[in-house]
BALOBA-1460 file (C-alpha; in Angstrom, 3 decimals):
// residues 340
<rec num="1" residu="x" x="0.000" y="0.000" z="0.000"/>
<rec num="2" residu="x" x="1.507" y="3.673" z="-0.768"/>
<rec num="3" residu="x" x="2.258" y="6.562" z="1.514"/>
<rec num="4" residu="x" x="-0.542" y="8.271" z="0.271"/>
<rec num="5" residu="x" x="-3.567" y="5.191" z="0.335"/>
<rec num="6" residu="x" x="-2.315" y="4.420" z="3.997"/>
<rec num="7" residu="x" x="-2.837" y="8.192" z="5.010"/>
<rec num="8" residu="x" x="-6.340" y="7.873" z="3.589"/>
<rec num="9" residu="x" x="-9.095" y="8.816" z="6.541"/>
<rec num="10" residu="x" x="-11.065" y="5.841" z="7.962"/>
<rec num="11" residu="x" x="-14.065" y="5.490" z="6.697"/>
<rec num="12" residu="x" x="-16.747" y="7.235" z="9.658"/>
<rec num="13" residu="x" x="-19.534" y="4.592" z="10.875"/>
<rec num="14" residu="x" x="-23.353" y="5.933" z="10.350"/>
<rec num="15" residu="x" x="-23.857" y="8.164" z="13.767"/>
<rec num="16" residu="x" x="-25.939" y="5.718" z="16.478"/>
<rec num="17" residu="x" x="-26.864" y="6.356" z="19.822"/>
<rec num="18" residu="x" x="-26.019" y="4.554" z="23.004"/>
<rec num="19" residu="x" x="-27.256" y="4.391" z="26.345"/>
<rec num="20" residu="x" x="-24.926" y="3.338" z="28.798"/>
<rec num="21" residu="x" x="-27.345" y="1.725" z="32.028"/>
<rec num="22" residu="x" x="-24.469" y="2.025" z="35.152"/>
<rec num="23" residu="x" x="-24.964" y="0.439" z="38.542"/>
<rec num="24" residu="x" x="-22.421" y="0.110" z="41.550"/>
<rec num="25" residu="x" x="-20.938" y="-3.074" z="41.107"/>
<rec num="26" residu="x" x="-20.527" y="-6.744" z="42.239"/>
<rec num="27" residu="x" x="-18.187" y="-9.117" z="42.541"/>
<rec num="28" residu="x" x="-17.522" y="-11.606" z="40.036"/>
<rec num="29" residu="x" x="-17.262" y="-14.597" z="42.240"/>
<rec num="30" residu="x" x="-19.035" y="-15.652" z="45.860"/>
<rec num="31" residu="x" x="-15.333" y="-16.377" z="47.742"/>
<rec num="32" residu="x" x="-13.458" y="-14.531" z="49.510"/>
<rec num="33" residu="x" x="-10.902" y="-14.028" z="47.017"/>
<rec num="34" residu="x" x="-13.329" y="-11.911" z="44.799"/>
<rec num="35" residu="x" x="-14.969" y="-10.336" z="47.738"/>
<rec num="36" residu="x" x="-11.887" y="-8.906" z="48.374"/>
<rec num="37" residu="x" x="-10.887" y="-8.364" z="45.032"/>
<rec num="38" residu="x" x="-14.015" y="-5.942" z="44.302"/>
<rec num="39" residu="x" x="-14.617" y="-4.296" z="47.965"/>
<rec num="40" residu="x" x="-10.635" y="-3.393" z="47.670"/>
<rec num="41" residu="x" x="-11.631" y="-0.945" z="44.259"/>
<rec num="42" residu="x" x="-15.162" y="0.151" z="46.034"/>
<rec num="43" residu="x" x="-13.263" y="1.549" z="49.493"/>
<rec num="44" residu="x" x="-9.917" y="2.600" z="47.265"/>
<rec num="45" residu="x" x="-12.321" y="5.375" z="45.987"/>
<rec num="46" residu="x" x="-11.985" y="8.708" z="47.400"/>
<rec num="47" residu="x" x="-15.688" y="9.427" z="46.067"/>
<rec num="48" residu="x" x="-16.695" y="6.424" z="48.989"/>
<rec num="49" residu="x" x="-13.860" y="6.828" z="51.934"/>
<rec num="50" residu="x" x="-13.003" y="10.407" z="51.750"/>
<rec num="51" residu="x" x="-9.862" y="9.914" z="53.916"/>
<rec num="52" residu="x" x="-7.032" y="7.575" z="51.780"/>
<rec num="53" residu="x" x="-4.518" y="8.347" z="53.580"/>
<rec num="54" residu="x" x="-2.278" y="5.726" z="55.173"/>
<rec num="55" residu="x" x="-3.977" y="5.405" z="58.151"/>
<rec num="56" residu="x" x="-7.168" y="4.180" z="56.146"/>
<rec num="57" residu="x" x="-5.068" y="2.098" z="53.637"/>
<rec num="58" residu="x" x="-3.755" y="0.125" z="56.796"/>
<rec num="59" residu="x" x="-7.340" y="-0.307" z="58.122"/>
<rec num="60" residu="x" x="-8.407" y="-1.483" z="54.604"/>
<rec num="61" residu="x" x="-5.621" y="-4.059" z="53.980"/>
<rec num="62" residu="x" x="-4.760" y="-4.786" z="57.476"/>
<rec num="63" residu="x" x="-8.381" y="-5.956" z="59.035"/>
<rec num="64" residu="x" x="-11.271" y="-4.603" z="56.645"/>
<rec num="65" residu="x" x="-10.212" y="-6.542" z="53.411"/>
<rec num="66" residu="x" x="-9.371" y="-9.854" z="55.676"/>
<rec num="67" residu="x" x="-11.606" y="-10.189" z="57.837"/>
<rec num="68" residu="x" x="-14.830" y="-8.278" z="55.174"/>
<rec num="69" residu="x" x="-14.267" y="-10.421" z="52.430"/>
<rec num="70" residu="x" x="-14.758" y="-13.920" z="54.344"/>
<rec num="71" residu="x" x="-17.773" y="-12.845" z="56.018"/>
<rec num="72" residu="x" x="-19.442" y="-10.857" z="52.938"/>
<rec num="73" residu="x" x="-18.456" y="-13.895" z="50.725"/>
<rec num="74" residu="x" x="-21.029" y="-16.092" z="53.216"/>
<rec num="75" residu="x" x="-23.859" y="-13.567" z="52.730"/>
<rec num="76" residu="x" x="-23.491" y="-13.770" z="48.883"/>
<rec num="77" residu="x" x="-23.963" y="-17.376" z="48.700"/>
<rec num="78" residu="x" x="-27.188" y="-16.800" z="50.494"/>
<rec num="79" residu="x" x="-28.275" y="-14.986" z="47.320"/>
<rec num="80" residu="x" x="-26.044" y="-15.870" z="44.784"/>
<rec num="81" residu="x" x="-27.567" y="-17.015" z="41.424"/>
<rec num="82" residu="x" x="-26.041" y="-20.274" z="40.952"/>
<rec num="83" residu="x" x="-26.927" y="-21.105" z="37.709"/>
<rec num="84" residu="x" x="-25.305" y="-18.350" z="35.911"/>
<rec num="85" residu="x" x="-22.856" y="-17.806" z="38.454"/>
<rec num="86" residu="x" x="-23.112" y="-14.473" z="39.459"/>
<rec num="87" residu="x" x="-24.776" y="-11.958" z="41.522"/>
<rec num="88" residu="x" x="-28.726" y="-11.047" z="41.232"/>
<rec num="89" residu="x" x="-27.573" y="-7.298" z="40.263"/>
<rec num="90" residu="x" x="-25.551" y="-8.458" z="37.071"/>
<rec num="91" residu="x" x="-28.696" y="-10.849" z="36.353"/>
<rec num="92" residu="x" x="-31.386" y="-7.917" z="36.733"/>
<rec num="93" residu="x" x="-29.182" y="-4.980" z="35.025"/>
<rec num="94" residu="x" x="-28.226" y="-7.418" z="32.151"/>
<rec num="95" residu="x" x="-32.217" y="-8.085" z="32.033"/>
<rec num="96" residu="x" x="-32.810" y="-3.969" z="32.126"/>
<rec num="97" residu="x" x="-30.393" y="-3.118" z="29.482"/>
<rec num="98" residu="x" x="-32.178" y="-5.707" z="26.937"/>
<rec num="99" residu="x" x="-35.296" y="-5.129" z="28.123"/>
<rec num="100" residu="x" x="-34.931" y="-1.214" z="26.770"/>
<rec num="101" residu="x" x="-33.372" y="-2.072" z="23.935"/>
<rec num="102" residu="x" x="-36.262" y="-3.925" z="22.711"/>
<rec num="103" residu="x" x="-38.557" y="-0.932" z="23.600"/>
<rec num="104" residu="x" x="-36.651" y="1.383" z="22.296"/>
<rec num="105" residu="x" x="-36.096" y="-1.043" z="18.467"/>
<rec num="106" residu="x" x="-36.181" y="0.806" z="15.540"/>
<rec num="107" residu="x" x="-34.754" y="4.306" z="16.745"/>
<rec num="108" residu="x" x="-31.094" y="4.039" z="16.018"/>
<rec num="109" residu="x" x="-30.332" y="3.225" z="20.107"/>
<rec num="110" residu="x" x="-27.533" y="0.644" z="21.560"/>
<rec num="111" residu="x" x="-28.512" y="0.153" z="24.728"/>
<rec num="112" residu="x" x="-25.384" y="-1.752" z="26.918"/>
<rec num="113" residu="x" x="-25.074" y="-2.205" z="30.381"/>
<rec num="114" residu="x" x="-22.098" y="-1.460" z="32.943"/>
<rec num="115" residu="x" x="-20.857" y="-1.815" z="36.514"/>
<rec num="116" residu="x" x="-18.989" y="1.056" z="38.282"/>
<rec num="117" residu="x" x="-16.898" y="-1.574" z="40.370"/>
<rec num="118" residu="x" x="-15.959" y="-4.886" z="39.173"/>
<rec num="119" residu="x" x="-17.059" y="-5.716" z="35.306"/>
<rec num="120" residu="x" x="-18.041" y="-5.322" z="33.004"/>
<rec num="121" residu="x" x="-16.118" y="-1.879" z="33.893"/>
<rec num="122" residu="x" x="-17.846" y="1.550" z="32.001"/>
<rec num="123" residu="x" x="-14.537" y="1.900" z="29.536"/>
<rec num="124" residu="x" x="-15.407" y="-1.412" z="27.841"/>
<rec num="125" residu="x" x="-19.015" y="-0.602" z="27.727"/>
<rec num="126" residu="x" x="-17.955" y="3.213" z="26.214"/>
<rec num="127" residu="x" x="-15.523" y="1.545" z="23.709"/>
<rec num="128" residu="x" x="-18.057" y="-1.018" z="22.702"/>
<rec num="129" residu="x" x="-20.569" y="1.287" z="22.107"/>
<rec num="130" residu="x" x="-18.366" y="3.562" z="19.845"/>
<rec num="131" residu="x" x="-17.180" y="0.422" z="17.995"/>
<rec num="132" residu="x" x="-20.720" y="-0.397" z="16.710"/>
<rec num="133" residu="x" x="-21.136" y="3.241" z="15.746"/>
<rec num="134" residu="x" x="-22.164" y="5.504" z="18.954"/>
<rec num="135" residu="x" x="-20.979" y="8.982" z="18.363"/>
<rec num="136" residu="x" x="-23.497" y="9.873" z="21.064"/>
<rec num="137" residu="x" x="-24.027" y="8.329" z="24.473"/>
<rec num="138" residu="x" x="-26.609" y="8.777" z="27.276"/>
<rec num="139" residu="x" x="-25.273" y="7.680" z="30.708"/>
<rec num="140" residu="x" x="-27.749" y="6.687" z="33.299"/>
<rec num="141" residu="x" x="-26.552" y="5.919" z="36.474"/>
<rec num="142" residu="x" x="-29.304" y="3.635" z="38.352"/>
<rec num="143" residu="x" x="-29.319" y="5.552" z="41.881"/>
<rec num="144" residu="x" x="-32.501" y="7.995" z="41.751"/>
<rec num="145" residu="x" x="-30.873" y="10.053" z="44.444"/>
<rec num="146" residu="x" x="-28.048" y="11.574" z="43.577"/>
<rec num="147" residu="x" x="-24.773" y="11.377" z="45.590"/>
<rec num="148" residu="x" x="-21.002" y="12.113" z="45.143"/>
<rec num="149" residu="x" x="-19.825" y="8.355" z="46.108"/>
<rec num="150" residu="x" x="-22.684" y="7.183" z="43.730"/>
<rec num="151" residu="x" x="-24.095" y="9.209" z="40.196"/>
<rec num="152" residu="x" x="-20.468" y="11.418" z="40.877"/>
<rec num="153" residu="x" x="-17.992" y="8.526" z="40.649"/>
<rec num="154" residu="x" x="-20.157" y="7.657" z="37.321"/>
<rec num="155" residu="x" x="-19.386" y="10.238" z="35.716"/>
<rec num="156" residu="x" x="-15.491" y="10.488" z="36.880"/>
<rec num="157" residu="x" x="-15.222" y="7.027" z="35.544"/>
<rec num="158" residu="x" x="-16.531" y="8.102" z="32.678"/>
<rec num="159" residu="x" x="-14.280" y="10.739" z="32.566"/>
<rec num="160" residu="x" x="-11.575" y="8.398" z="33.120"/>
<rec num="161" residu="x" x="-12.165" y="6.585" z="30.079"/>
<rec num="162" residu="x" x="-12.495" y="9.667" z="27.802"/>
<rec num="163" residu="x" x="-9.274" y="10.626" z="28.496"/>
<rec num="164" residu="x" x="-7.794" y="7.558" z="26.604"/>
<rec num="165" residu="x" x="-9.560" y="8.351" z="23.081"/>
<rec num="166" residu="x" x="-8.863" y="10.552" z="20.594"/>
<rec num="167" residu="x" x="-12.072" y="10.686" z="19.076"/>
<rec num="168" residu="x" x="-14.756" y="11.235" z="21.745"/>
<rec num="169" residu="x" x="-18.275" y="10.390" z="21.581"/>
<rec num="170" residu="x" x="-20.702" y="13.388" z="22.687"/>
<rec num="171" residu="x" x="-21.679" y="12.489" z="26.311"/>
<rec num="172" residu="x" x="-25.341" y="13.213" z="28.581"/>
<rec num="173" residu="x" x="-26.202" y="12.293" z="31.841"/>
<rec num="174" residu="x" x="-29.294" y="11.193" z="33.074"/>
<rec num="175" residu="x" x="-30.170" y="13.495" z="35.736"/>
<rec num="176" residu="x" x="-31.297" y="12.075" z="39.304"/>
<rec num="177" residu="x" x="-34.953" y="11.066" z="39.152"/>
<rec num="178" residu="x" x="-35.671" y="10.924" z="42.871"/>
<rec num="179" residu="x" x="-39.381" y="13.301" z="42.563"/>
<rec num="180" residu="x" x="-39.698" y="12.295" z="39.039"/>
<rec num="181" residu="x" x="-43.301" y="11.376" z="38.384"/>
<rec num="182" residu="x" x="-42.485" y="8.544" z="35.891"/>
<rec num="183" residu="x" x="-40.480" y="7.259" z="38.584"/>
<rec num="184" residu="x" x="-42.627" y="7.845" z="42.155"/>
<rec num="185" residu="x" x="-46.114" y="6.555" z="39.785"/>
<rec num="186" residu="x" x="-43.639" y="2.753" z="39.274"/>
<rec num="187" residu="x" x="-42.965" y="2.552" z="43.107"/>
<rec num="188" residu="x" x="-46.358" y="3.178" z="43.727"/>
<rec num="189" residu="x" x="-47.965" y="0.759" z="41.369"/>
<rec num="190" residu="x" x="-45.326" y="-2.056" z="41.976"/>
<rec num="191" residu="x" x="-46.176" y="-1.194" z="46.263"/>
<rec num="192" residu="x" x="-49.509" y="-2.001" z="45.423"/>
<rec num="193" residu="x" x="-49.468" y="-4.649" z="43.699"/>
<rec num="194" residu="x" x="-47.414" y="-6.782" z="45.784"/>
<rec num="195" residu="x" x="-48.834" y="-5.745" z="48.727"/>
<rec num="196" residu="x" x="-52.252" y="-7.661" z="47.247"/>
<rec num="197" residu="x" x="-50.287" y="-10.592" z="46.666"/>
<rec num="198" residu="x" x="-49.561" y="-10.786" z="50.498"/>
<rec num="199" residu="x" x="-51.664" y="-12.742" z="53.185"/>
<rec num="200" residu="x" x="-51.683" y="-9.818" z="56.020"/>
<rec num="201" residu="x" x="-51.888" y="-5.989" z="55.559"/>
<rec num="202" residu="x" x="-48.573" y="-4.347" z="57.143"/>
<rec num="203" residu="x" x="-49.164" y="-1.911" z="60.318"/>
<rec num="204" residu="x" x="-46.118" y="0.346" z="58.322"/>
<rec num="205" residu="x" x="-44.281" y="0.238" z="55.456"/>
<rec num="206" residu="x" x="-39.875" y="1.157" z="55.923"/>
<rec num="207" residu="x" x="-39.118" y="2.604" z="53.157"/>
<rec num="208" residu="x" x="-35.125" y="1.816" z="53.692"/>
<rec num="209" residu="x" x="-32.447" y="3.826" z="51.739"/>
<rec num="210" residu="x" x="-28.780" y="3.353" z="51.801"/>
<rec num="211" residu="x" x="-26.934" y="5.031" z="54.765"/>
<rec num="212" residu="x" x="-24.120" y="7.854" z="54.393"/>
<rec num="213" residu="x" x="-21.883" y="9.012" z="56.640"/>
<rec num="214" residu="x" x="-23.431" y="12.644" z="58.459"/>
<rec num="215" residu="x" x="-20.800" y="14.228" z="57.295"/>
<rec num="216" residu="x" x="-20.765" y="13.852" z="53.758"/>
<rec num="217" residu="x" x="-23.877" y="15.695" z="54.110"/>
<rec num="218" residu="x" x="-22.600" y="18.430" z="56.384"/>
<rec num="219" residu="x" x="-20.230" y="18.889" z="53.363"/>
<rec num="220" residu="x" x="-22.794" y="19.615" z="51.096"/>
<rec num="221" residu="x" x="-24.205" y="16.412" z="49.548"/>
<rec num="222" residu="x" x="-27.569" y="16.388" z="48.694"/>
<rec num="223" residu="x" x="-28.683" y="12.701" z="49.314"/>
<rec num="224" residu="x" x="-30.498" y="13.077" z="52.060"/>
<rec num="225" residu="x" x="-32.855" y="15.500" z="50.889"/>
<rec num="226" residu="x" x="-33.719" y="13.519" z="48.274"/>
<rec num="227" residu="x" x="-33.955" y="10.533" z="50.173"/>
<rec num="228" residu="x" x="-36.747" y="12.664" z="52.407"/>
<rec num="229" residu="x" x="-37.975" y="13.999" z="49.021"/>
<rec num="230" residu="x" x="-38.864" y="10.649" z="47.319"/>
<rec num="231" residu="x" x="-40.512" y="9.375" z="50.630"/>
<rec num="232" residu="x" x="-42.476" y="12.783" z="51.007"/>
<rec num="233" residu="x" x="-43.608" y="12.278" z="47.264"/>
<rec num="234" residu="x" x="-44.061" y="8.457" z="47.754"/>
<rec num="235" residu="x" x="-46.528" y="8.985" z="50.687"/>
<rec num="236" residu="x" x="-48.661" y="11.745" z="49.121"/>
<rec num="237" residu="x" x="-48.824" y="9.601" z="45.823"/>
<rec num="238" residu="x" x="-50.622" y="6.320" z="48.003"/>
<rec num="239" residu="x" x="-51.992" y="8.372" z="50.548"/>
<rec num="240" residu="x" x="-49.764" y="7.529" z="53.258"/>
<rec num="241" residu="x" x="-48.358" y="9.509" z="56.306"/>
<rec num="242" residu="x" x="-45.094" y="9.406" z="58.563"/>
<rec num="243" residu="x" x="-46.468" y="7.115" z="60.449"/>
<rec num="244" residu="x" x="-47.453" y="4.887" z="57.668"/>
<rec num="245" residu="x" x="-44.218" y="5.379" z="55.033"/>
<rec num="246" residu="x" x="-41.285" y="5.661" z="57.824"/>
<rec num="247" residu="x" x="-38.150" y="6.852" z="56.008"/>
<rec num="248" residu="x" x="-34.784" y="4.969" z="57.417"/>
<rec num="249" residu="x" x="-31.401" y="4.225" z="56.392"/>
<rec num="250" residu="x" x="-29.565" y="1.087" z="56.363"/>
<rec num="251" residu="x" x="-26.005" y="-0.475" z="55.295"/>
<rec num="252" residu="x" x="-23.875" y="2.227" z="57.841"/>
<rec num="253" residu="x" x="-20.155" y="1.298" z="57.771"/>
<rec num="254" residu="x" x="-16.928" y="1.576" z="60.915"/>
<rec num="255" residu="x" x="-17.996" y="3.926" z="63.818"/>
<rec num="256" residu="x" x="-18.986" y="6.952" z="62.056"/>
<rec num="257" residu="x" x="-22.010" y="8.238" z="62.290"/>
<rec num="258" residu="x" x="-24.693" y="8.133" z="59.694"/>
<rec num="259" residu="x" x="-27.843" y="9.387" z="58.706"/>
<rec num="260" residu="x" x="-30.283" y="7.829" z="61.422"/>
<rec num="261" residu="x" x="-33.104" y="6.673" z="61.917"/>
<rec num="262" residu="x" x="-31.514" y="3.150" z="61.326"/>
<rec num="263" residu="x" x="-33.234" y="0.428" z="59.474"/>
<rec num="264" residu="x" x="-32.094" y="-2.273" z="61.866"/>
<rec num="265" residu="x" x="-32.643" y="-0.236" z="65.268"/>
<rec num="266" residu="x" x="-36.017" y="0.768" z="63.717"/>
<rec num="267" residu="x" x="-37.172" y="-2.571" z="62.829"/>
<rec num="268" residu="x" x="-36.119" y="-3.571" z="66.535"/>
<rec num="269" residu="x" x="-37.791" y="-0.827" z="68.010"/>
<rec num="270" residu="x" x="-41.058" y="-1.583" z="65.976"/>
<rec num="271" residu="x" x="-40.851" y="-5.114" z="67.307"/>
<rec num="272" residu="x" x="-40.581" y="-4.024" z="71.298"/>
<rec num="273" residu="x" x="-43.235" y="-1.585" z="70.890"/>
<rec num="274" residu="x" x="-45.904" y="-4.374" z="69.841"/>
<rec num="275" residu="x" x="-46.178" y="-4.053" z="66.000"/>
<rec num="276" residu="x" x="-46.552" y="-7.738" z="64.118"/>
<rec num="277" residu="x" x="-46.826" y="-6.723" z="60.604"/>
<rec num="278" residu="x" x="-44.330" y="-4.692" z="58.365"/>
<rec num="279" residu="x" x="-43.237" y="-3.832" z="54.655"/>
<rec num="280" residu="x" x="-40.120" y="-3.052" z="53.819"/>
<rec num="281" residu="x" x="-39.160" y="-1.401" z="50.538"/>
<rec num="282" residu="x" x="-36.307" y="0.469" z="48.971"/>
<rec num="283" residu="x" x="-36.759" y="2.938" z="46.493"/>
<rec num="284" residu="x" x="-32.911" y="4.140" z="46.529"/>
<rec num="285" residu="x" x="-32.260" y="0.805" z="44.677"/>
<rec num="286" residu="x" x="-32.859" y="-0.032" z="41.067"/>
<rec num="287" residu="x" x="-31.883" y="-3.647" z="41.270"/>
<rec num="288" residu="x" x="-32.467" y="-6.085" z="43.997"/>
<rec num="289" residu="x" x="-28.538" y="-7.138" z="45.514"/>
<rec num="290" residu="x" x="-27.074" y="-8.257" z="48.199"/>
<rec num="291" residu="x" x="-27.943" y="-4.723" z="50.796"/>
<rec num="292" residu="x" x="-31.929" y="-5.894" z="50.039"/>
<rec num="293" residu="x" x="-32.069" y="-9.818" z="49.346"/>
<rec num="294" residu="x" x="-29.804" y="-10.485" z="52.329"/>
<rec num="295" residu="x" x="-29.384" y="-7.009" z="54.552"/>
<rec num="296" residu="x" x="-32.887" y="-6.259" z="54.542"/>
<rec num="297" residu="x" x="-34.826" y="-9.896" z="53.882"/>
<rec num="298" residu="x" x="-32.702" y="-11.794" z="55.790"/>
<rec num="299" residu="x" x="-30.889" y="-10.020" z="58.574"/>
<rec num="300" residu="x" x="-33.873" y="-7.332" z="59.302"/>
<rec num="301" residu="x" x="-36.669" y="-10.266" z="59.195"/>
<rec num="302" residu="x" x="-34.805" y="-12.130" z="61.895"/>
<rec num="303" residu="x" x="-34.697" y="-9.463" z="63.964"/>
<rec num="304" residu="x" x="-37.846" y="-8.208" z="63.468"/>
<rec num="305" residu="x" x="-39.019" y="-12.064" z="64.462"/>
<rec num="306" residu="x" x="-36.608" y="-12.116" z="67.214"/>
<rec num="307" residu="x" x="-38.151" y="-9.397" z="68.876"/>
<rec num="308" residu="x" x="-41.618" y="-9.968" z="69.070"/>
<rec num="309" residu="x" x="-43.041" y="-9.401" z="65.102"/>
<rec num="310" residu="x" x="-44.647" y="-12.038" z="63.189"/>
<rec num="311" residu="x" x="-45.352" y="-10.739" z="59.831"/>
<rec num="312" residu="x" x="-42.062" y="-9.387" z="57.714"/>
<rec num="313" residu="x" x="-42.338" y="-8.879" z="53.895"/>
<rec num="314" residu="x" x="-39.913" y="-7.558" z="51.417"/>
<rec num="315" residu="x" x="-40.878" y="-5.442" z="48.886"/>
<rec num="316" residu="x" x="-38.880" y="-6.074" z="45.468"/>
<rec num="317" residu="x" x="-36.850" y="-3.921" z="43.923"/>
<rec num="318" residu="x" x="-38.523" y="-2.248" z="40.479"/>
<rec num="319" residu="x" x="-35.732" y="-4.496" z="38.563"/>
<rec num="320" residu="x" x="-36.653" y="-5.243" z="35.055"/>
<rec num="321" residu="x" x="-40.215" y="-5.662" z="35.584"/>
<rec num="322" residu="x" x="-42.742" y="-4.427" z="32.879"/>
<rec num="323" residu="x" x="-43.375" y="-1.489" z="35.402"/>
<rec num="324" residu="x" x="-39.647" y="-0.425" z="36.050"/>
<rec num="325" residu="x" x="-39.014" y="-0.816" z="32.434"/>
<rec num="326" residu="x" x="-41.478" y="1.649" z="31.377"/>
<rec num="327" residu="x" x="-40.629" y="4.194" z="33.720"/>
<rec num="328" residu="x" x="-37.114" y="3.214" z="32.557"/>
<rec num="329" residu="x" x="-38.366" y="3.767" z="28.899"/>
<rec num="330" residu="x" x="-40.073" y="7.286" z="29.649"/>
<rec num="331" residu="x" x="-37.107" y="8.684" z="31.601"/>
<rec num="332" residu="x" x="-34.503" y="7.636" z="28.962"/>
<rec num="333" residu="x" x="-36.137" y="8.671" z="25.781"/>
<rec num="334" residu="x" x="-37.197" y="11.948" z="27.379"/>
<rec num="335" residu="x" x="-33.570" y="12.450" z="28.050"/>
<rec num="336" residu="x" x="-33.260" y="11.212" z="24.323"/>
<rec num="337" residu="x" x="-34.732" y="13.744" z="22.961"/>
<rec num="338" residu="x" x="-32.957" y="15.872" z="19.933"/>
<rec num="339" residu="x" x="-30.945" y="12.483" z="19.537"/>
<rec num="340" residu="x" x="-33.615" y="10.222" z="18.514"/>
């Protein structure tokens, strides 16, 4: 081939558009050896533990990464899908991601899916999207509240993986959907309609959302506020009050403190005071993993039980259900729009 052939410009693929669905992660195996593996890159962010010094790094690779990853690798198995070896979160995002690209056939869209920690990481989701012709990508991180060590850390990893390529697709974000309509109308529905499938009616209904450390949000995070803000919109859409939708916070983390009321201490407290029958739910989570089929259906049912309660059910996630994926489907091409 001559100089001047070989300097020819590549041929440019017809412009497509992806969507890029990103949730926070999971390992790839139920041991201990991928436990650790996969919590090592989750608490090596400065997005999740602020403070990397040294004093944290020996924390994290002297007791939190040893002693962690054996006990966390117990509570996958509890969940763990064993026939396609992996956790419920890859299963139900995979299922999302080709669940909207069939709704959204015929308009030009890719959709792909991606994990923040652990694989498959956003840079080989980005680079396969641009290899089958994406020139334009929508990023939608699944956390309806926004927060720095969650939607943020999306978008630096995306960021991340810009930086490597010379030709750079046009990038959007899809913004936090915590009071979105599309989004409180699917909790709602989905509430109902496995509350009917239940044989008791629940004295309350937790409506559980991961913890934070206070101080991220004396900092200037916004997450709890829009924690309080999907509850608030959540109760006024069924009719519910305080007393009926509690708002509480599980998952906290070392001796910090968090955002309270606790999940755990609540459920307790619940017990003691006399109440037999509770819902939980957890709107801050897109896919069912191991903080709600194990943290909160397992741990928070026994002690519910333990202390007096007789009735415990867990509300699923909106996962890939027709009634996540059209809210999914309304948010995304809304976001779509002037693209598609």
């Amino acid at each position: 081939m001559s100089s001047v052939e070989s300097s020819q410009p590549k041929t440019v693929p017809a412009g497509r558009v992806g969507v890029l669905l990103v949730n926070l992660g999971t390992p790839d195996t139920a041991d201990a050896k991928g436990i650790r593996v996969y919590l090592r890159e989750f608490l090596s962010d400065p997005r999740v533990i602020e403070r990397q010094g040294l004093l944290w790094q020996t924390i994290l690779n002297g007791i939190v990464l040893p002693i962690r990853s054996g006990r966390k690798a117990k509570d996958y198995l509890k969940i763990w899908n064993t026939e396609q070896n992996e956790s419920p979160l890859k299963t139900i995002t995979r299922g999302q991601s080709d669940k909207l690209g069939a709704l959204l056939a015929g308009q030009n869209v890719i959709v792909d899916w991606g994990m923040r920690y652990g694989n498959p990481s956003i840079k080989s989701r980005i680079d396969a999207l641009v290899a089958q012709g994406c020139d334009r990508i929508l990023v939608m991180p699944m956390y309806p509240q926004y927060s720095a060590s969650t939607s943020a850390t999306v978008v630096d990893k995306v960021a991340d993986a810009l930086k490597t390529m010379r030709a750079q697709p046009t990038m959007r974000y899809v913004a936090p959907y915590y009071d979105d309509p599309a989004y409180i109308d699917a909790l709602a529905v989905s509430i109902e309609q496995h509350l009917a499938t239940l044989s008791f009616k629940p004295e309350t209904i937790i409506a559980s959302f991961h913890g934070m450390p206070q101080s991220y949000i004396a900092k200037g995070d916004p997450y709890q506020a829009h924690c309080v803000a999907t509850a608030e919109a959540l109760r006024r859409r069924m009719g519910l009050n305080d007393k009926e939708l509690m708002l509480t916070f599980q998952s906290r983390f070392g001796y910090e403190e968090w955002l309270q009321p606790y999940t755990d201490k609540t459920v307790e407290r619940l017990a003691k005071e006399g109440v037999k029958r509770i819902a939980v739910i957890t709107p801050g989570f897109s896919a069912d993993c191991i903080e709600t089929l194990e943290e909160i259906a397992q741990e928070n049912a026994e002690i519910f039980h333990a202390n007096g309660g007789t009735d415990f059910a867990a509300i699923p996630c909106l996962n890939d259900s027709d009634t996540g994926m059209e809210m999914l489907r309304r948010i995304v091409t809304r976001e779509l729009q002037g693209w598609i």
